[in-house]
VOPALUM-746609 format. One record per residue: residue in one letter; x, y, z negated of N, C-alpha, C in turn. Coordinates in pm, whole numbers, padded with zeros to 5 digits, always signed. Layout:
aXYZXYZXYZ
...
***
This chain:
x-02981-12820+11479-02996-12829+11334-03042-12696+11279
x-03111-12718+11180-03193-12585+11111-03068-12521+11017
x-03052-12420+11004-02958-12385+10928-03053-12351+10751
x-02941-12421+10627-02990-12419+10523-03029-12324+10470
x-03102-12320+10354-03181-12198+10300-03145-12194+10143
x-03073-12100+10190-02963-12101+10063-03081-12036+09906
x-03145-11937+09968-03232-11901+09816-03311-12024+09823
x-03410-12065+09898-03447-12161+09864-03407-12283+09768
x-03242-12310+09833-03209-12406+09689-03222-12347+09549
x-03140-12225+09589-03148-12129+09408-03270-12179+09368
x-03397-12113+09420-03497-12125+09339-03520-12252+09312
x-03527-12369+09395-03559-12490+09340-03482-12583+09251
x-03343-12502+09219-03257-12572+09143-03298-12505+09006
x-03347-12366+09017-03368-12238+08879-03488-12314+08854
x-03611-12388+08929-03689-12454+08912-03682-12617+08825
x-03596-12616+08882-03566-12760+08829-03502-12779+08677
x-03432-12661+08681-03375-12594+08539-03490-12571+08406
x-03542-12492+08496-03681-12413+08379-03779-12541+08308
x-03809-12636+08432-03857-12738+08406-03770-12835+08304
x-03677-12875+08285-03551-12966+08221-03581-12889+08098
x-03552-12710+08066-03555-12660+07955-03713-12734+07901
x-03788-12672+07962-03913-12733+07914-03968-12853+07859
x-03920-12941+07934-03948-13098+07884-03799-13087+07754
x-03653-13034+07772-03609-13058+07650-03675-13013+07519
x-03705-12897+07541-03799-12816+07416-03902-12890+07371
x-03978-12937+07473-04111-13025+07414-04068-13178+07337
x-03938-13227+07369-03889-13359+07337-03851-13347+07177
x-03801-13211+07185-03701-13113+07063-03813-13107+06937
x-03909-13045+07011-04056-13028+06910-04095-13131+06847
x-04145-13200+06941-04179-13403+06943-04101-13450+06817
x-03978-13442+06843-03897-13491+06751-03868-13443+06597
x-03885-13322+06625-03915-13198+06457-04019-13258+06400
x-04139-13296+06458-04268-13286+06427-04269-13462+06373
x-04199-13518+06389-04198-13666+06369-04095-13711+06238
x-03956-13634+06271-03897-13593+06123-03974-13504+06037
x-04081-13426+06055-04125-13330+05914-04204-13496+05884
x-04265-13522+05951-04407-13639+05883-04324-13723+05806
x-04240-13731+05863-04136-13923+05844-04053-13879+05703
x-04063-13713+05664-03930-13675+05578-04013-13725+05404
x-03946-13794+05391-04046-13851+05196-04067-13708+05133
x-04167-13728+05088-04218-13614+04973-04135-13597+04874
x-03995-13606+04868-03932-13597+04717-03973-13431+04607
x-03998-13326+04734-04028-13189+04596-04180-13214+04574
x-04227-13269+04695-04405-13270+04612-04406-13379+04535
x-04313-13475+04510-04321-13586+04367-04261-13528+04254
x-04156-13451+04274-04127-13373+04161-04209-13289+04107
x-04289-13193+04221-04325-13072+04115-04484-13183+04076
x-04536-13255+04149-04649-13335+04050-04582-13362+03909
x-04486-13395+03904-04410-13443+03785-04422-13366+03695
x-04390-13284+03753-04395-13132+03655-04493-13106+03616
x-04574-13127+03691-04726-13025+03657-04766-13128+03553
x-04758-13299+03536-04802-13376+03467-04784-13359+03318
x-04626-13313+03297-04558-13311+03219-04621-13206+03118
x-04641-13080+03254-04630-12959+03176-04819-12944+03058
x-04906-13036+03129-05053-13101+03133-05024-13165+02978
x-04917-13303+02966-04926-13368+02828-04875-13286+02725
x-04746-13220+02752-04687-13051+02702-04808-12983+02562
x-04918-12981+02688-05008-12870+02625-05123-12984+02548
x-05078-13118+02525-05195-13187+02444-05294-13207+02518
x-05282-13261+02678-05411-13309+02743-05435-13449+02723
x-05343-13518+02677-05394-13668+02664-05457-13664+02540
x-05469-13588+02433-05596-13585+02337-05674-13511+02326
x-05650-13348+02421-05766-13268+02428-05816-13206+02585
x-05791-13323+02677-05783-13359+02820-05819-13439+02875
x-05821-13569+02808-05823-13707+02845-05849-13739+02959
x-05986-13695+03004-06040-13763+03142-05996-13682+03270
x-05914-13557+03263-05886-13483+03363-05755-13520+03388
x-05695-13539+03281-05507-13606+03282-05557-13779+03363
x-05646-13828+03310-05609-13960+03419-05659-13934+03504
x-05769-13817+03608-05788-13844+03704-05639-13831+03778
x-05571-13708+03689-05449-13674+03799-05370-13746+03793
x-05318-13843+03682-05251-13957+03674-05277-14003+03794
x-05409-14110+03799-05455-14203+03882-05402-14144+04043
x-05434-14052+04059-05409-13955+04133-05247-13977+04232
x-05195-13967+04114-05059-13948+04151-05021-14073+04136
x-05051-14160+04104-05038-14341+04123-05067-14352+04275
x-05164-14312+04291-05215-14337+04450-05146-14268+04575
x-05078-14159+04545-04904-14088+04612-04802-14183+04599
x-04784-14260+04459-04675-14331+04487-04701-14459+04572
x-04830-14506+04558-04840-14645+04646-04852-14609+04836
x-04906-14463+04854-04855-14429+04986-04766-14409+05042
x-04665-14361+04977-04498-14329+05000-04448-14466+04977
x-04489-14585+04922-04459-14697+04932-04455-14799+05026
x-04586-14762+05119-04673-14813+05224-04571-14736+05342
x-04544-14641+05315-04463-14582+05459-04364-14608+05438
x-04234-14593+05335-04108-14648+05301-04073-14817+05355
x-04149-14872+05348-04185-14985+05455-04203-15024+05605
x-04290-14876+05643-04272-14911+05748-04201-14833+05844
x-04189-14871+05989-04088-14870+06102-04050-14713+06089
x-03943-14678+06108-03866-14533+06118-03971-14433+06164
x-03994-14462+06299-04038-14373+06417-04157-14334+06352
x-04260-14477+06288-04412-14455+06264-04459-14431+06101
x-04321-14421+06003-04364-14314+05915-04451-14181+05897
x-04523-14164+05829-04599-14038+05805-04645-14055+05687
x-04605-13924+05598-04639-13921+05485-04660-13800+05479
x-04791-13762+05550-04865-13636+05530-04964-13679+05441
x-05023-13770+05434-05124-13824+05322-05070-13775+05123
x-04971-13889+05139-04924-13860+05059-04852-13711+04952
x-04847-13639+05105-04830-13510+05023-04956-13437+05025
x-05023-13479+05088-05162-13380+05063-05241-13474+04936
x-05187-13575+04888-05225-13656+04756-05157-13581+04641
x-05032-13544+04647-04983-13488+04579-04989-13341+04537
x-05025-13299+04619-05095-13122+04598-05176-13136+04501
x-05271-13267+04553-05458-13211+04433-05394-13283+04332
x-05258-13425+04301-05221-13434+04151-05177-13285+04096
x-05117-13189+04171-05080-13079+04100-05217-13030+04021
x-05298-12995+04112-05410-12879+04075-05459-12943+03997
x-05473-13102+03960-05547-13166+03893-05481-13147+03755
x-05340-13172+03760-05272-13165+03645-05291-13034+03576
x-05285-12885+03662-05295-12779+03665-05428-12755+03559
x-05551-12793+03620-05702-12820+03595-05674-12870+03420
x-05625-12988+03382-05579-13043+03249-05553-12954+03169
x-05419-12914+03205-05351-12794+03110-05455-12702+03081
x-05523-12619+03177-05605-12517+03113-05713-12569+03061
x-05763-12703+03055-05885-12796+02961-05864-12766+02851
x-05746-12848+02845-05665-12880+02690-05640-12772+02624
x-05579-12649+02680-05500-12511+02634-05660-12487+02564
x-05799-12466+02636-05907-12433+02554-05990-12493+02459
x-05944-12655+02486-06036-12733+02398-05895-12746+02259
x-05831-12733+02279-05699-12725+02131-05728-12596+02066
x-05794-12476+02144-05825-12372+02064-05964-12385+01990
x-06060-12434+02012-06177-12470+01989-06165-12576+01865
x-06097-12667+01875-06039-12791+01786-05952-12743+01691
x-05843-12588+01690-05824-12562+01582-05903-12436+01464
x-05977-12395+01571-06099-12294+01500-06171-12410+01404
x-06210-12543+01455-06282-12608+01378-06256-12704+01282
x-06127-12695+01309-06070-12749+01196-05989-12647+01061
x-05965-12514+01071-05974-12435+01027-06108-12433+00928
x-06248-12428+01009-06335-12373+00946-06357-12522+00797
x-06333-12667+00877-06288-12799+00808-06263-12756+00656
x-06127-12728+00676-06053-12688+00530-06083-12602+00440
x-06158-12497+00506-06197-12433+00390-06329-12486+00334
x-06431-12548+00414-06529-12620+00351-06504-12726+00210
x-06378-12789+00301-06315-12903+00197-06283-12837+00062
x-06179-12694+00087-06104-12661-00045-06228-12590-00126
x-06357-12541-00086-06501-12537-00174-06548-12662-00203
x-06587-12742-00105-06661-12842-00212-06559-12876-00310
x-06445-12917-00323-06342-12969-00409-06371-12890-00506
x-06353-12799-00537-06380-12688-00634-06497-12715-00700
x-06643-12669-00616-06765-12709-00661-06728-12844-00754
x-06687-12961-00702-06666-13043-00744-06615-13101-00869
x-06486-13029-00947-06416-12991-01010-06495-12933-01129
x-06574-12817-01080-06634-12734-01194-06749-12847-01247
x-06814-12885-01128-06925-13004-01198-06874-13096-01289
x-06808-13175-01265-06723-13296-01323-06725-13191-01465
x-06632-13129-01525-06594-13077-01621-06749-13020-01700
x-06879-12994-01612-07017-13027-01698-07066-13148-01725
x-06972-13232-01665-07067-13396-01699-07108-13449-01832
x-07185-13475-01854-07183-13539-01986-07134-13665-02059
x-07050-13656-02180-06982-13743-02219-07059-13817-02330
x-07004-13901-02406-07053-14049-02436-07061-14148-02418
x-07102-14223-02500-07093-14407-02508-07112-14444-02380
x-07026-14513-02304-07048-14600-02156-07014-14485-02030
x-06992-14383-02078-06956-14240-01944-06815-14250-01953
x-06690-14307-01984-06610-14262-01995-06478-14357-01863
x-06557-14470-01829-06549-14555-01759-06551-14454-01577
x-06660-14411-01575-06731-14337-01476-06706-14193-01439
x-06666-14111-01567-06561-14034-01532-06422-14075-01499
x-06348-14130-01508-06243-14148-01512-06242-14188-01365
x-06337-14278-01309-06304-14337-01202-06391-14202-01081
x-06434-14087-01139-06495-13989-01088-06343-13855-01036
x-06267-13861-01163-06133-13793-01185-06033-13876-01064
x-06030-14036-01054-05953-14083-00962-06015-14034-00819
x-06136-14012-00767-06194-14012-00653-06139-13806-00657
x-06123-13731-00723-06120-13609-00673-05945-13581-00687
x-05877-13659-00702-05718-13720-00722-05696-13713-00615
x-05729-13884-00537-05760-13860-00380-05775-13777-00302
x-05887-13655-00344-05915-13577-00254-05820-13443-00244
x-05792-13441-00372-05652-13324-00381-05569-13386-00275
x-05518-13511-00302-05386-13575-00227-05396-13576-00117
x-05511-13573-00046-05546-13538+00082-05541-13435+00144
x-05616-13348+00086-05591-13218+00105-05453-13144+00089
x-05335-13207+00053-05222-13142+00042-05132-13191+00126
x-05198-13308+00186-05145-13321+00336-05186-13268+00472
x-05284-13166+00480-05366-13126+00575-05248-12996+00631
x-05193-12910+00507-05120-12853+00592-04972-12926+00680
x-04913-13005+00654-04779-13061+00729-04863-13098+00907
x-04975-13153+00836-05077-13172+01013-05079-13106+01054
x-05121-12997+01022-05179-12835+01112-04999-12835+01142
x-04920-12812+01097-04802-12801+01184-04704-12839+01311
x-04797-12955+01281-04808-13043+01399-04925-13021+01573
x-04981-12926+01487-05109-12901+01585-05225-13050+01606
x-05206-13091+01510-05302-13247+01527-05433-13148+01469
x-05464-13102+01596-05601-13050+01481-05725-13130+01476
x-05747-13246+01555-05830-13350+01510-05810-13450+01396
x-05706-13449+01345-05633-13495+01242-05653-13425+01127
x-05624-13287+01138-05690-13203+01006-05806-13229+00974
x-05919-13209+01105-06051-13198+01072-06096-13342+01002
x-06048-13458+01072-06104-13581+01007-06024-13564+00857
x-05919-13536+00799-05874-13534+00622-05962-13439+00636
x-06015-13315+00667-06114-13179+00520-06190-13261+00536
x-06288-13351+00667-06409-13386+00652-06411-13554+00556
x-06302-13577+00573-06276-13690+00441-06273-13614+00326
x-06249-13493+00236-06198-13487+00135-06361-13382+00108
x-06425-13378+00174-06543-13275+00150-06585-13398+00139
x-06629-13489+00210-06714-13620+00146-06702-13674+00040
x-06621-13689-00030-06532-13729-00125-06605-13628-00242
x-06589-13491-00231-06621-13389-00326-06765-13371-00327
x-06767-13412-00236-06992-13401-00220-07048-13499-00297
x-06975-13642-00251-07042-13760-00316-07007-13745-00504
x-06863-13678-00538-06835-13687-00702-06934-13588-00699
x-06991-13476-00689-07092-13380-00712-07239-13399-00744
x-07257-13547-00613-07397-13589-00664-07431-13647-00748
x-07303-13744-00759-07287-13873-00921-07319-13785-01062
x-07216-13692-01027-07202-13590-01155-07380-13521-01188
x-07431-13502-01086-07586-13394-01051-07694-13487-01142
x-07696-13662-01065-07756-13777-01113-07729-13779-01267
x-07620-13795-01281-07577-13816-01447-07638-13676-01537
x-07637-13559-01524-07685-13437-01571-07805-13442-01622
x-07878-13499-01482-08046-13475-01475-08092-13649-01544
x-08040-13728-01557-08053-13847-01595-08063-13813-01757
x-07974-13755-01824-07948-13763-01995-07996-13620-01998
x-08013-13519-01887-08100-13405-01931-07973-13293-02010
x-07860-13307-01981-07772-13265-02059-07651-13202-01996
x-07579-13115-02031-07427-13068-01998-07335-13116-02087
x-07229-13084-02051-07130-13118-02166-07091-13009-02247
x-07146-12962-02333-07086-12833-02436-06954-12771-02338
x-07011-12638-02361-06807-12614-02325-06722-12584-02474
***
């Protein structure tokens, strides 16, 4: 009989060892790598949430519109993937899609906010510039009326000239509670209502002047 070879076992048992570590580690990995895919997106649905939030926050659904629903839509299409995998089998979950859906709802939402943040500044410069147009023609308006000429059958026509720049005051004295609101498309449509208003009593009044050739005494 051969007598045994004692390092020999060592090594092939230290062999057999190194190998066991190895395949456990790779099984270990395998298995990390299958729980990260399989683990639901709950912080990348939140912080989309956030970013959506923080997007309507700053007035993108009226000075945003089409960039807030792409990321909407966006983030509709995260929830129907995390839906699609929540369904299926344990092992063959993966919702790497879904979070890489949810990243570009961020940036998209992200993208919104700074739309909106510049087109709300633009929208209140111009509605600014709105009101003061409005609170001149009104004026212009005002001073004309008070040259109109009076007499037989004018008194009908002023009066209903006095109700139309009534209106336009009453309008105009709701423009500031809006601006407080930041509706600055809201301002601009009342000055650009109440300047129409003061333009059109201006021309009636202009017609009537040049018609009888006359002012009204002061």
């Amino acid at each position: 009989m051969f007598p045994l070879n004692h390092e020999g076992g060592k090594l092939t048992n230290m062999g057999n060892m190194i190998q066991s570590f190895k395949t456990g580690a790779l099984v270990l990995l395998f298995g990390t790598m299958i729980m990260a895919c399989a683990e639901k997106p709950i912080q990348g649905t939140d912080s989309a949430l956030q970013a959506l939030q923080a997007a309507k926050q700053a007035g993108a659904a009226e000075y945003a519109p089409e960039s807030l629903r792409v990321a909407e839509d966006e983030y509709q299409k995260a929830q129907e993937e995390i839906a699609v995998q929540d369904d299926a089998f344990m092992l063959t979950r993966n919702y790497e899609v879904a979070n890489a859906i949810l990243v570009k709802v961020v940036a998209d939402a992200e993208k919104a906010k700074t739309e909106s943040i510049a087109s709300k500044q633009l929208a209140k410069t111009g509605a600014e510039g709105a009101v003061v147009l409005a609170k001149t023609s009104l004026e212009e308006a005002k001073n004309q009326l008070a040259q109109a000429p009076t007499g037989k059958g004018t008194q009908a026509d002023l009066q209903a000239l006095r109700s139309d720049l009534q209106a336009a005051e009453t309008t105009l004295g709701e423009i500031d509670a809006i601006m407080a609101t930041e509706d600055y498309i809201g301002v601009k449509a009342k000055a650009e209502s109440v300047q129409a208003l003061a333009s059109r009593v201006t021309e009636q009044v202009a017609q009537a002047i040049q018609k009888t050739g006359k002012h009204k005494k002061a």
